[in-house]
mmCIF file as Biopython writes it, N, C-alpha, C and O atoms, coordinates in Angstrom:
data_model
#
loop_
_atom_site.group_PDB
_atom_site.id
_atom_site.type_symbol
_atom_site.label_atom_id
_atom_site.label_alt_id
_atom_site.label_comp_id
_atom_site.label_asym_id
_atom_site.label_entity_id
_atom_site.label_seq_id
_atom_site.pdbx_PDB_ins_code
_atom_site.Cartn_x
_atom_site.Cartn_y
_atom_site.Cartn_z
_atom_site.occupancy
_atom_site.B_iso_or_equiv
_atom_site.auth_seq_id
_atom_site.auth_asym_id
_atom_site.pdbx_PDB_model_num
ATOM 1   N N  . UNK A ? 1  ? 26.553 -83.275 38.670 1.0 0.0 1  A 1 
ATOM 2   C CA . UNK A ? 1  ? 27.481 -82.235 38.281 1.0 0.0 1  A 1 
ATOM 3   C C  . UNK A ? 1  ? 28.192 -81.721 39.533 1.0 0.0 1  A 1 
ATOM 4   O O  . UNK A ? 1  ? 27.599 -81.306 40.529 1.0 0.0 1  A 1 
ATOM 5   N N  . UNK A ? 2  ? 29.619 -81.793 39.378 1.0 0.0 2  A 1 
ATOM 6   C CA . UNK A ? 2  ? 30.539 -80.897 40.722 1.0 0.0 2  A 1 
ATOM 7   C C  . UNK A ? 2  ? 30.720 -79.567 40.308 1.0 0.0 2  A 1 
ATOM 8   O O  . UNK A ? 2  ? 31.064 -79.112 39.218 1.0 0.0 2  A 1 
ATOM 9   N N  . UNK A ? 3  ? 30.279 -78.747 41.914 1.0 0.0 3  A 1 
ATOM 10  C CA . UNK A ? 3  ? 30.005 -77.087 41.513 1.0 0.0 3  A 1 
ATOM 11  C C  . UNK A ? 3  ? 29.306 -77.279 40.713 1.0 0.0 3  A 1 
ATOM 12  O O  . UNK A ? 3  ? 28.821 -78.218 40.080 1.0 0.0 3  A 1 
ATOM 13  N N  . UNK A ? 4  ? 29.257 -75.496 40.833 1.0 0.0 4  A 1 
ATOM 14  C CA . UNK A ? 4  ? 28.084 -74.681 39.923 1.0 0.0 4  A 1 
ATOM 15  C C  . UNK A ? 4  ? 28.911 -73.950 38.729 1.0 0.0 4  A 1 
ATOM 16  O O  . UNK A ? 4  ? 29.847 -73.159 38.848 1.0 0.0 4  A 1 
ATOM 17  N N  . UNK A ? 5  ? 28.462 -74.307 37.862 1.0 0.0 5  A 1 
ATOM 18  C CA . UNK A ? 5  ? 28.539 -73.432 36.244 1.0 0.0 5  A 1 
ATOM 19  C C  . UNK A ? 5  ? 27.715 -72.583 36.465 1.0 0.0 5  A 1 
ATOM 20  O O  . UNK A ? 5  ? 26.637 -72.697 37.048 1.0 0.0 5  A 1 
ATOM 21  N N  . UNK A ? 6  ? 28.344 -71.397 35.855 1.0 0.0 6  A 1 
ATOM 22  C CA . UNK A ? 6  ? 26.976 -70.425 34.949 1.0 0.0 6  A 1 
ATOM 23  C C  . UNK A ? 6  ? 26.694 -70.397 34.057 1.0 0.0 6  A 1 
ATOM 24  O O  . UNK A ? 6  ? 27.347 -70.001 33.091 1.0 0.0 6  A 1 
ATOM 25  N N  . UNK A ? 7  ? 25.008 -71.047 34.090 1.0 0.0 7  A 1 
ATOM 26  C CA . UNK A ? 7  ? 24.534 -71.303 33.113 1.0 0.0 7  A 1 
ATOM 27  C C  . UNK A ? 7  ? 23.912 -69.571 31.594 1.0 0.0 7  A 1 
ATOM 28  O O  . UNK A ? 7  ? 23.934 -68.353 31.771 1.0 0.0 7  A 1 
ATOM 29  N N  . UNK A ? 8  ? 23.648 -70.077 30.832 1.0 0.0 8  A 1 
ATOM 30  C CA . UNK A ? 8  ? 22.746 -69.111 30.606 1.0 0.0 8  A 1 
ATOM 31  C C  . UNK A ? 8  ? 22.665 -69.162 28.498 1.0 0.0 8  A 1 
ATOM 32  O O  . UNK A ? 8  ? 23.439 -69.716 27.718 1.0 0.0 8  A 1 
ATOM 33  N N  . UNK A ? 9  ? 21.426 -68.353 28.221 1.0 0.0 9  A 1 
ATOM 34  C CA . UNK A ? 9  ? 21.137 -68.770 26.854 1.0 0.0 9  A 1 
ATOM 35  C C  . UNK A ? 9  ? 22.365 -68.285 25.901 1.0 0.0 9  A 1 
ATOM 36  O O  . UNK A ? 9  ? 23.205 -67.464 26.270 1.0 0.0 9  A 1 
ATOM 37  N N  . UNK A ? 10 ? 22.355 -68.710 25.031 1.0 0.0 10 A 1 
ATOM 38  C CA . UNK A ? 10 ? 23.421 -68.209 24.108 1.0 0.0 10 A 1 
ATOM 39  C C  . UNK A ? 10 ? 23.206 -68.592 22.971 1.0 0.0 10 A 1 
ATOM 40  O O  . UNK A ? 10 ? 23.399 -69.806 22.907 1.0 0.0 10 A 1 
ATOM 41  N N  . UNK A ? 11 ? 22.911 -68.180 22.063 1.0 0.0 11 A 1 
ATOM 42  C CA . UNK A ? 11 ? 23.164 -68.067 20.680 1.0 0.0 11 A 1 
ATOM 43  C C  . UNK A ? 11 ? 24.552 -69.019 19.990 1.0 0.0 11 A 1 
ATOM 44  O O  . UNK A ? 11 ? 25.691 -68.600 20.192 1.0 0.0 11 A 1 
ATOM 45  N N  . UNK A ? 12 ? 24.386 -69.982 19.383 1.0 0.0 12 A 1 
ATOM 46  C CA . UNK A ? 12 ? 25.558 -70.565 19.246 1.0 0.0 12 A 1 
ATOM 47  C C  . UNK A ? 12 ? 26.510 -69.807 17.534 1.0 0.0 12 A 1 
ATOM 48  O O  . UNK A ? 12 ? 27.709 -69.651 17.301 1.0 0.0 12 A 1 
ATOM 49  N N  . UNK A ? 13 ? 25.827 -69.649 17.072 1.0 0.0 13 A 1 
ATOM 50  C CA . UNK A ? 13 ? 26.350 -68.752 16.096 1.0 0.0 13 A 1 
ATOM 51  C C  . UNK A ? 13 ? 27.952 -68.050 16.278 1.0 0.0 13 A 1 
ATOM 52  O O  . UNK A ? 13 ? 28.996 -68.229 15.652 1.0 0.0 13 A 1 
ATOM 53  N N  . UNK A ? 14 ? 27.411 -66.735 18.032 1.0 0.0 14 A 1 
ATOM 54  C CA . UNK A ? 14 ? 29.322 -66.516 17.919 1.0 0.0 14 A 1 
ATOM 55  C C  . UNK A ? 14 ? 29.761 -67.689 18.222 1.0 0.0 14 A 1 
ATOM 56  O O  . UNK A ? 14 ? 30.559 -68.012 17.342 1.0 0.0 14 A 1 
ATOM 57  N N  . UNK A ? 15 ? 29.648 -68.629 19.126 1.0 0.0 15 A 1 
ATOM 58  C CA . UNK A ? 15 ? 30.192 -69.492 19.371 1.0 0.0 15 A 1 
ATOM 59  C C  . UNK A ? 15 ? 31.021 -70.244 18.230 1.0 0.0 15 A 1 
ATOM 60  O O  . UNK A ? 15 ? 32.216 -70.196 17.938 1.0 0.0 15 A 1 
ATOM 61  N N  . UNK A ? 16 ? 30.285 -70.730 17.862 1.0 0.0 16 A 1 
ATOM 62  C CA . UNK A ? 16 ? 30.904 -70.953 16.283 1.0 0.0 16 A 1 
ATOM 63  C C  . UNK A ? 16 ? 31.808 -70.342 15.846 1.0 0.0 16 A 1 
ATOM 64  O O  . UNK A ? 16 ? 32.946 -70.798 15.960 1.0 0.0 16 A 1 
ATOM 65  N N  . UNK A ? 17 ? 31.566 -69.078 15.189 1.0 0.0 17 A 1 
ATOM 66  C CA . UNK A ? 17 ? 31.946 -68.407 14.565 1.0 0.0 17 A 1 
ATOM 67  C C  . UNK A ? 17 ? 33.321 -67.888 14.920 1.0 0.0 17 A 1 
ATOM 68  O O  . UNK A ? 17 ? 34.034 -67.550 13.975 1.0 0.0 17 A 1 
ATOM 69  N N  . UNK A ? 18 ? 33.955 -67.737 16.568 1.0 0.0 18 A 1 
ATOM 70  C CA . UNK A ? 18 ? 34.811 -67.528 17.592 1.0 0.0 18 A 1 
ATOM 71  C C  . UNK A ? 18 ? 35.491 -68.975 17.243 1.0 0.0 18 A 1 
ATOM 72  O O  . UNK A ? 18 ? 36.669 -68.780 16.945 1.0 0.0 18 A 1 
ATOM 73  N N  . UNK A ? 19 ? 35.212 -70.091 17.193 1.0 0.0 19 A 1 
ATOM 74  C CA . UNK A ? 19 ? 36.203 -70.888 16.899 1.0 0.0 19 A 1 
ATOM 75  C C  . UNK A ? 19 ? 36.370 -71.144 15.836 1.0 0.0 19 A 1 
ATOM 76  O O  . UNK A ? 19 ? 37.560 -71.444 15.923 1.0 0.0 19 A 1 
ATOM 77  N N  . UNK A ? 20 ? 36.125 -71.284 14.806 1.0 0.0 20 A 1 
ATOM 78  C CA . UNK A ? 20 ? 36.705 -71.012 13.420 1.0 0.0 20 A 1 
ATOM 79  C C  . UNK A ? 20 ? 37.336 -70.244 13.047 1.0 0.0 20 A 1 
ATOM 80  O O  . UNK A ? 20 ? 38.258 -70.434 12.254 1.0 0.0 20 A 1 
ATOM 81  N N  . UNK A ? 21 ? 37.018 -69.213 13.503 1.0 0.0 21 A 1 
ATOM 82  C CA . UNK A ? 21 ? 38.246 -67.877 13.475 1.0 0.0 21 A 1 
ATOM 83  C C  . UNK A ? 21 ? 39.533 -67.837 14.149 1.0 0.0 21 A 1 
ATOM 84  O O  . UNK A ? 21 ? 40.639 -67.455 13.767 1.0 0.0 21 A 1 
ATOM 85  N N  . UNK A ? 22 ? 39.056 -68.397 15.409 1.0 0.0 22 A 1 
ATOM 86  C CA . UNK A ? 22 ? 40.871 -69.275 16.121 1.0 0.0 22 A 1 
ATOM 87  C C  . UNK A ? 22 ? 41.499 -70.332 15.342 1.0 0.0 22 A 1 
ATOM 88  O O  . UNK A ? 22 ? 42.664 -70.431 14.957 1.0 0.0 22 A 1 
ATOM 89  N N  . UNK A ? 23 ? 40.407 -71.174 15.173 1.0 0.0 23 A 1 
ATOM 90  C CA . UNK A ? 23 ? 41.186 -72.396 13.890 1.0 0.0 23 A 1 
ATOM 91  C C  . UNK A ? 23 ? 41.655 -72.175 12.903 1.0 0.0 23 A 1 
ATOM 92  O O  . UNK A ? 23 ? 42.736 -72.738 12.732 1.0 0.0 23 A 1 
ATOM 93  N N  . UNK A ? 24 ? 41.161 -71.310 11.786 1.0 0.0 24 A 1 
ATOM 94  C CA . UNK A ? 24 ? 41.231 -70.943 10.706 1.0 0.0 24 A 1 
ATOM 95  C C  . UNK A ? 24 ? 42.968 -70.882 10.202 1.0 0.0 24 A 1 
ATOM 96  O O  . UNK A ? 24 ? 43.287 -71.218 9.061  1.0 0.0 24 A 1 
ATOM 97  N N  . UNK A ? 25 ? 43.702 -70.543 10.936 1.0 0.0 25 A 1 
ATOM 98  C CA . UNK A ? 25 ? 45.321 -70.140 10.803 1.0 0.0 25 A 1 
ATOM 99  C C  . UNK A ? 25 ? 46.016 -71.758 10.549 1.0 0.0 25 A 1 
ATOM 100 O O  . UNK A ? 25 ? 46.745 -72.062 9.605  1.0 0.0 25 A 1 
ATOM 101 N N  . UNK A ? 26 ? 45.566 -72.672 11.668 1.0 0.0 26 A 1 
ATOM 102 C CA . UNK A ? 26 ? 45.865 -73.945 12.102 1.0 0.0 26 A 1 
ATOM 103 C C  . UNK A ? 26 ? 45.297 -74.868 10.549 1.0 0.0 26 A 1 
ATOM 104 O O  . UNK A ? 26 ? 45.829 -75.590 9.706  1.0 0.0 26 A 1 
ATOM 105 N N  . UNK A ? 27 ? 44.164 -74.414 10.775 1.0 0.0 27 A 1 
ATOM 106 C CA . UNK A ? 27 ? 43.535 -75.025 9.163  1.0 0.0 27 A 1 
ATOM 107 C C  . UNK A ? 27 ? 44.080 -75.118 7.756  1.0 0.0 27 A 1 
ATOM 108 O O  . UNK A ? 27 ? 44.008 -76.117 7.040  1.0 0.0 27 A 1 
ATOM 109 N N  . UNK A ? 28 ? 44.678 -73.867 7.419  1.0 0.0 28 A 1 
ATOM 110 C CA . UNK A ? 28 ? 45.130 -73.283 6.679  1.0 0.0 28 A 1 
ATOM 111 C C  . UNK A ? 28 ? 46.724 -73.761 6.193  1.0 0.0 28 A 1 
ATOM 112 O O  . UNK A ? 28 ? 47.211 -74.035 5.096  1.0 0.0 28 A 1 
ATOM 113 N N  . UNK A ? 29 ? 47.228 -73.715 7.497  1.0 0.0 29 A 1 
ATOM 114 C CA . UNK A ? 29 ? 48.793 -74.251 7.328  1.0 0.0 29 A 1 
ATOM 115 C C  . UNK A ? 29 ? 48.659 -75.814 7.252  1.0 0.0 29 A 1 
ATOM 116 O O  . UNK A ? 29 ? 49.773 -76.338 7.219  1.0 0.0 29 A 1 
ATOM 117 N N  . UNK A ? 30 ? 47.559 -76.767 7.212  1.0 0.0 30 A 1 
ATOM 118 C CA . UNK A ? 30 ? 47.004 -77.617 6.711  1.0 0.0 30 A 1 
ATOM 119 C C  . UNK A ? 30 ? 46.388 -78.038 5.164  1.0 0.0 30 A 1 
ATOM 120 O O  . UNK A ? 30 ? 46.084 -79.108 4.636  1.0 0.0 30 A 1 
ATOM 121 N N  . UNK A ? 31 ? 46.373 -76.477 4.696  1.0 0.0 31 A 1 
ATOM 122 C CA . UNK A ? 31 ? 45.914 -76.878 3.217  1.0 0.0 31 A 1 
ATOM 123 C C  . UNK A ? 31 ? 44.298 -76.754 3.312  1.0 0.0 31 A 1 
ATOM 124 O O  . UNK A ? 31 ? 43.649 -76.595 2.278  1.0 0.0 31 A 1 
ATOM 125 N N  . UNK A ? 32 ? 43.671 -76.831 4.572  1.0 0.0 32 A 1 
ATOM 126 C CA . UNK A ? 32 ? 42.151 -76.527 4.713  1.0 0.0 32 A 1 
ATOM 127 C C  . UNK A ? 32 ? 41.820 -75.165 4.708  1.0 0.0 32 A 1 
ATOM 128 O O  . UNK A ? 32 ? 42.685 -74.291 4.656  1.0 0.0 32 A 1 
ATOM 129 N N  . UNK A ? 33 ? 40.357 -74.885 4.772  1.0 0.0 33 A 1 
ATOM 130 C CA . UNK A ? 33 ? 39.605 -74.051 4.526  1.0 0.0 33 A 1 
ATOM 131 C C  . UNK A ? 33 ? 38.476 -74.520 5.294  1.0 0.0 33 A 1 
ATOM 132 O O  . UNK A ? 33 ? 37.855 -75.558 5.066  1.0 0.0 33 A 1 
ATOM 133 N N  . UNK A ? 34 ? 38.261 -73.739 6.165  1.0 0.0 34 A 1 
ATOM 134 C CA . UNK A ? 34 ? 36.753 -73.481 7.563  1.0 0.0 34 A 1 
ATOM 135 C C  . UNK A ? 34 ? 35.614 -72.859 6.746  1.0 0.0 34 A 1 
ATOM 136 O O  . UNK A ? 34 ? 35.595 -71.663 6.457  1.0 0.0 34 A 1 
ATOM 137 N N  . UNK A ? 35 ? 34.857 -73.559 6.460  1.0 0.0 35 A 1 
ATOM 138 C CA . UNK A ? 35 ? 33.384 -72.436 6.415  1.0 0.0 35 A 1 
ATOM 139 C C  . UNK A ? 35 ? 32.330 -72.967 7.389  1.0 0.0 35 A 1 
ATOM 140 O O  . UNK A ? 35 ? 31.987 -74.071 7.813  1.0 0.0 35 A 1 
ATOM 141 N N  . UNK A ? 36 ? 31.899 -71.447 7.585  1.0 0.0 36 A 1 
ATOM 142 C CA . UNK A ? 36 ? 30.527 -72.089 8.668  1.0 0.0 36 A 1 
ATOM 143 C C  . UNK A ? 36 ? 29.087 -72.392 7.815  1.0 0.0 36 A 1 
ATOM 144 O O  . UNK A ? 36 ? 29.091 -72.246 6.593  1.0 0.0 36 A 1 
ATOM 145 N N  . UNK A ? 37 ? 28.661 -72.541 8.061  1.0 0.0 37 A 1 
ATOM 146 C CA . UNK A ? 37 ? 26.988 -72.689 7.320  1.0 0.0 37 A 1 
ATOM 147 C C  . UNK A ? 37 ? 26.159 -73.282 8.238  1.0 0.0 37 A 1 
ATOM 148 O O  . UNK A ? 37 ? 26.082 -74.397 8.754  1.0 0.0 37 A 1 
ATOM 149 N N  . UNK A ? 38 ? 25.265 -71.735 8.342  1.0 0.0 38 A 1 
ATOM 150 C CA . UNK A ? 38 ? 24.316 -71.935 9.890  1.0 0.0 38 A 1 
ATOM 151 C C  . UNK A ? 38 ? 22.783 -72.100 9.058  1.0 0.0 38 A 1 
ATOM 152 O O  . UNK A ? 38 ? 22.625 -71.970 7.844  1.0 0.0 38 A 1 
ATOM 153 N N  . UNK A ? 39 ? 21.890 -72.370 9.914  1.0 0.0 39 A 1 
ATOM 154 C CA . UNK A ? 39 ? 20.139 -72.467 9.448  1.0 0.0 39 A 1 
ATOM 155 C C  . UNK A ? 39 ? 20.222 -71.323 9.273  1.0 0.0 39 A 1 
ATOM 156 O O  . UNK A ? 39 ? 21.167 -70.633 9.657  1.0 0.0 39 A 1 
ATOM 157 N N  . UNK A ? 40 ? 19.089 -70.867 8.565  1.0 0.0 40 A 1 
ATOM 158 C CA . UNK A ? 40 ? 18.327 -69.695 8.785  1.0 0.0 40 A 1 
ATOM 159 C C  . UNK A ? 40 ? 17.583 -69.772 10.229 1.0 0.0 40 A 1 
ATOM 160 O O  . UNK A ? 40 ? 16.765 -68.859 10.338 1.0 0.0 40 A 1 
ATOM 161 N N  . UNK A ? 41 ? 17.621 -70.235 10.847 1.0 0.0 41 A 1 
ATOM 162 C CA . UNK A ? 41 ? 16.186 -69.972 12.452 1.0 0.0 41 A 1 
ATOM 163 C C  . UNK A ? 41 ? 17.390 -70.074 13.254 1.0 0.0 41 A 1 
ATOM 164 O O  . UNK A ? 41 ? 18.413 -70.678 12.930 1.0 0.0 41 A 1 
ATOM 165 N N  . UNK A ? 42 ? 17.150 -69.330 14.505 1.0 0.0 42 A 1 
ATOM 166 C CA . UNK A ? 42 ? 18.092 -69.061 15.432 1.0 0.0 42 A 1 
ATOM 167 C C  . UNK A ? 42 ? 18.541 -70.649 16.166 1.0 0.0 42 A 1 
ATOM 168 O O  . UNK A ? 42 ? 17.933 -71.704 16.345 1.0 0.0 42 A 1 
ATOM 169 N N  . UNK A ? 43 ? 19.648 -70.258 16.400 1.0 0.0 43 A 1 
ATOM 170 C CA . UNK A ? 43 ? 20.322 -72.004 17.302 1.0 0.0 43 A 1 
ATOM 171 C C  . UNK A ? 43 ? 20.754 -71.455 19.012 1.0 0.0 43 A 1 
ATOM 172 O O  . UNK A ? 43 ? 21.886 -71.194 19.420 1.0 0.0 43 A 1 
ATOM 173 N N  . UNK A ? 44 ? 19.577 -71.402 19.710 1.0 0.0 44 A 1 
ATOM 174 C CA . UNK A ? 44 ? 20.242 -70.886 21.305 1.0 0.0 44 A 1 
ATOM 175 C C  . UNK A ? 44 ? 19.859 -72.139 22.086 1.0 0.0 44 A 1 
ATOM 176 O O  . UNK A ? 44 ? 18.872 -72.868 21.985 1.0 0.0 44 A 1 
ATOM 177 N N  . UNK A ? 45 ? 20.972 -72.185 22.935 1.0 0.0 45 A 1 
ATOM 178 C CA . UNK A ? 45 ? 21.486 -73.504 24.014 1.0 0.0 45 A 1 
ATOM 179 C C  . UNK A ? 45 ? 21.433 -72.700 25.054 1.0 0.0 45 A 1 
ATOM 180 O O  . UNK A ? 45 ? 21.631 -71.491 24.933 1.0 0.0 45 A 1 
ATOM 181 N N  . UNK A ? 46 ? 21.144 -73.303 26.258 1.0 0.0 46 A 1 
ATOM 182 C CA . UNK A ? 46 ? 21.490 -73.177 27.688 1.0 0.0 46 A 1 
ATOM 183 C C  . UNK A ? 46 ? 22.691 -73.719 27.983 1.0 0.0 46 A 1 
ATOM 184 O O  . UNK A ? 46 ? 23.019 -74.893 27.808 1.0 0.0 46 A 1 
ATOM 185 N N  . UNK A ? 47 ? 23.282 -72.923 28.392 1.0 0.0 47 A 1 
ATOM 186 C CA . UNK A ? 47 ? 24.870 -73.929 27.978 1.0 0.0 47 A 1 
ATOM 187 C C  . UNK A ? 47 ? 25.993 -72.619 29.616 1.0 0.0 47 A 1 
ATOM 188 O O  . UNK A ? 47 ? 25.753 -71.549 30.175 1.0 0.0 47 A 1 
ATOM 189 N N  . UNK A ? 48 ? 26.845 -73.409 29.658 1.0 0.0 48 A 1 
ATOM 190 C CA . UNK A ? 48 ? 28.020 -72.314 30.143 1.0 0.0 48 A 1 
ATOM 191 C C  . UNK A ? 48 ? 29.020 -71.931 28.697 1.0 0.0 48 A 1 
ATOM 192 O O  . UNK A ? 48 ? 29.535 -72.764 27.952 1.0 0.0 48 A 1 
ATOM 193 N N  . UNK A ? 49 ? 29.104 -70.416 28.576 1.0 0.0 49 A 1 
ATOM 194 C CA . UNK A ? 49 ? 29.333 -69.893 27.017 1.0 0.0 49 A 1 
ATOM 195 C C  . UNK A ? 49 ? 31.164 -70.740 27.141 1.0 0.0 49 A 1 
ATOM 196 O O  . UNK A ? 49 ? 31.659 -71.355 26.196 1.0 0.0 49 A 1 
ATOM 197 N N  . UNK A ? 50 ? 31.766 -70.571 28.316 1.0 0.0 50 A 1 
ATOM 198 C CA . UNK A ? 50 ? 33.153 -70.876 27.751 1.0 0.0 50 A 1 
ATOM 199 C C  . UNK A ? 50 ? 33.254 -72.439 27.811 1.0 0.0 50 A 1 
ATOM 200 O O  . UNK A ? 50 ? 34.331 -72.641 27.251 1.0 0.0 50 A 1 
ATOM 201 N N  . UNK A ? 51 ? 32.837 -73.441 28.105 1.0 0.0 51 A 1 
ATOM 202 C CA . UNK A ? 51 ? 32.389 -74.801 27.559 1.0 0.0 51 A 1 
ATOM 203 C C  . UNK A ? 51 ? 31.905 -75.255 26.493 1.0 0.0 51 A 1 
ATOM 204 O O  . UNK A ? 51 ? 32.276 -76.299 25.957 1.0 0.0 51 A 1 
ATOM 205 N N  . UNK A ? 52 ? 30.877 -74.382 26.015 1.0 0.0 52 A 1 
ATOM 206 C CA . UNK A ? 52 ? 30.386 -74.169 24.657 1.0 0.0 52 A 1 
ATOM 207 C C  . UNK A ? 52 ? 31.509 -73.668 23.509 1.0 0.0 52 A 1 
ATOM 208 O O  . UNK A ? 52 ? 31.552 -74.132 22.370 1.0 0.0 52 A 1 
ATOM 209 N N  . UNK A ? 53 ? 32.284 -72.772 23.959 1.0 0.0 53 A 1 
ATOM 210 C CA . UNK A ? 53 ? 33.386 -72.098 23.078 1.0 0.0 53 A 1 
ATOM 211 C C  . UNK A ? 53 ? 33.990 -73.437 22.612 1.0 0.0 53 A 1 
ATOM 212 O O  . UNK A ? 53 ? 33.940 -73.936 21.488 1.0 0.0 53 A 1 
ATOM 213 N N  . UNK A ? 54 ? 34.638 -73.955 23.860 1.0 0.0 54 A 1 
ATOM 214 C CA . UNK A ? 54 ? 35.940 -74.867 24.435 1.0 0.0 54 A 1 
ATOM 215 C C  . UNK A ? 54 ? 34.981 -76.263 23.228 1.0 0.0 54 A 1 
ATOM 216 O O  . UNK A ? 54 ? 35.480 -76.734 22.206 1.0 0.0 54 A 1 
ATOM 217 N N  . UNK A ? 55 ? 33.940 -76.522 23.649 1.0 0.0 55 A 1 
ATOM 218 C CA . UNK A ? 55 ? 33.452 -77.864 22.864 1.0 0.0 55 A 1 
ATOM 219 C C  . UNK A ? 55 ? 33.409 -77.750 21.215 1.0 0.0 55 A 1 
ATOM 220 O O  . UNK A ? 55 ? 33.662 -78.712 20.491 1.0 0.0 55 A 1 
ATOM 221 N N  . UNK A ? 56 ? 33.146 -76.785 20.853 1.0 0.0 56 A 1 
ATOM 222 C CA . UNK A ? 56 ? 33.251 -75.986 19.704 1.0 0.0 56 A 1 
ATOM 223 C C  . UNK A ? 56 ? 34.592 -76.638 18.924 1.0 0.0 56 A 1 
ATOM 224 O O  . UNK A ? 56 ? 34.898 -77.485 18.085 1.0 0.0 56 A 1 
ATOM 225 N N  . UNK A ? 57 ? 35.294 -75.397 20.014 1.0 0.0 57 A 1 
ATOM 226 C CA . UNK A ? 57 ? 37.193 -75.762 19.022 1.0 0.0 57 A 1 
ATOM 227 C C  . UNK A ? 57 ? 37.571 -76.826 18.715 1.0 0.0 57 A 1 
ATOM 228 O O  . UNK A ? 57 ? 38.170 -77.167 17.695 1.0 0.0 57 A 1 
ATOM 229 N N  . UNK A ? 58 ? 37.009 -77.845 20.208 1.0 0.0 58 A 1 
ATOM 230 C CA . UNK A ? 58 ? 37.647 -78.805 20.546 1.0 0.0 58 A 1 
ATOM 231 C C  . UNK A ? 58 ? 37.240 -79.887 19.391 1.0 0.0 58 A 1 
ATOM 232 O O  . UNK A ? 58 ? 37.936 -80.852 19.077 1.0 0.0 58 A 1 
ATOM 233 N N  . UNK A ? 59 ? 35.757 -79.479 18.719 1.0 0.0 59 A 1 
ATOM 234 C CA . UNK A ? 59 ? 35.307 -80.504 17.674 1.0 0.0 59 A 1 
ATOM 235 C C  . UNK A ? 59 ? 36.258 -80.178 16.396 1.0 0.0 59 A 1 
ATOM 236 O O  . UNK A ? 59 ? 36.912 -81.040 15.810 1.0 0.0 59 A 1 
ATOM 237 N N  . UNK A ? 60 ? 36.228 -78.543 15.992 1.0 0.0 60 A 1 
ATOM 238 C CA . UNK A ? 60 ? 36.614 -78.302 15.003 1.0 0.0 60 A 1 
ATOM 239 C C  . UNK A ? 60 ? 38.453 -78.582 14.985 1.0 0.0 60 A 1 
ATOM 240 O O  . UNK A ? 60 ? 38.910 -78.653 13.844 1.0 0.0 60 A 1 
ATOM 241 N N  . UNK A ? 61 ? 39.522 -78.743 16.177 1.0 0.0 61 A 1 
ATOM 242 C CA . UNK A ? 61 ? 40.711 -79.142 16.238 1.0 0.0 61 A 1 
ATOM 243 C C  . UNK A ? 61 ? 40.493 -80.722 15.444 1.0 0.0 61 A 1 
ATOM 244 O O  . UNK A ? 61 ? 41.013 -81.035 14.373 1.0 0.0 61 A 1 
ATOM 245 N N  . UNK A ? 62 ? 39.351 -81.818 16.504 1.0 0.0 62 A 1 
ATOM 246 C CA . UNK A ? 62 ? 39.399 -82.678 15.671 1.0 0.0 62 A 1 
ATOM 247 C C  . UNK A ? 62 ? 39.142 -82.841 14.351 1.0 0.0 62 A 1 
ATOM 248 O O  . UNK A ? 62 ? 39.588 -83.849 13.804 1.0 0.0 62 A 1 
ATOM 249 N N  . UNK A ? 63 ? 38.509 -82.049 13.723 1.0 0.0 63 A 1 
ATOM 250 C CA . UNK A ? 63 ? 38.436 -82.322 12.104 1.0 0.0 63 A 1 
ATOM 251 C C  . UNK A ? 63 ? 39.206 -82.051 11.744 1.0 0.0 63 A 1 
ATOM 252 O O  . UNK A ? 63 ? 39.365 -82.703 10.713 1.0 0.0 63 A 1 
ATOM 253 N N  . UNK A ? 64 ? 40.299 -81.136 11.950 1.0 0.0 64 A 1 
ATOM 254 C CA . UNK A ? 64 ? 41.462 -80.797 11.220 1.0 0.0 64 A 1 
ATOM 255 C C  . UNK A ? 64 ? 42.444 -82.140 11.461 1.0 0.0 64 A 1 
ATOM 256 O O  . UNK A ? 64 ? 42.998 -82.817 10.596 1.0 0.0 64 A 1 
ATOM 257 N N  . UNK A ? 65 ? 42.474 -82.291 12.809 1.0 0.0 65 A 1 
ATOM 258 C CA . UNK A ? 65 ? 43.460 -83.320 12.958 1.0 0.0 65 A 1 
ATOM 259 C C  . UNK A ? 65 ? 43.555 -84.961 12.249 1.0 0.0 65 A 1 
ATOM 260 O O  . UNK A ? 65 ? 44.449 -85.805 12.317 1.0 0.0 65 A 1 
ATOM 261 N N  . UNK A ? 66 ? 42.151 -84.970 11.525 1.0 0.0 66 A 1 
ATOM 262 C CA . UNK A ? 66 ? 41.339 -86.131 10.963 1.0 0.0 66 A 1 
ATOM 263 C C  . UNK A ? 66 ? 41.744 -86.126 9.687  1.0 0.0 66 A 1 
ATOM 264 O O  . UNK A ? 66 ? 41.871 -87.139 9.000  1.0 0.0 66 A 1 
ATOM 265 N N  . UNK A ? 67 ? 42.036 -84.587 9.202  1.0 0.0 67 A 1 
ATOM 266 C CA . UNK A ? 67 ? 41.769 -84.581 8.028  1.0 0.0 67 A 1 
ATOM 267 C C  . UNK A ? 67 ? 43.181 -84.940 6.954  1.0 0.0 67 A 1 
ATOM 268 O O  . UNK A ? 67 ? 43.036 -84.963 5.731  1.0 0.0 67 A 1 
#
């Protein structure tokens, strides 16, 4: 890895939840509809949170763009 990230635990839930809510507009003027559907038991990553955000969107841009 080049440089240092900051790392640290995070709950992926907002994570989630923060990009679907950015997508959601993009989705929409698509004819789609975002829902999340999380476990019941907590989902926390060691992660850097704005990489995590960024990997997030970046999956949920591709499903839209797929779709």
């Amino acid at each position: 890895m080049c440089g240092s990230m900051a790392t640290a635990l995070h709950k992926t839930p907002s994570a989630l939840g923060a990009g679907c809510a950015l997508r959601q507009p993009g989705a929409q003027d698509q004819g789609l509809s975002l829902t999340l559907t999380l476990p019941d038991s907590p989902l926390t990553v060691l992660a850097n949170a704005d990489t995590l955000r960024s990997a997030f969107q970046n999956l949920i841009d591709n499903a839209i763009d797929a779709s």
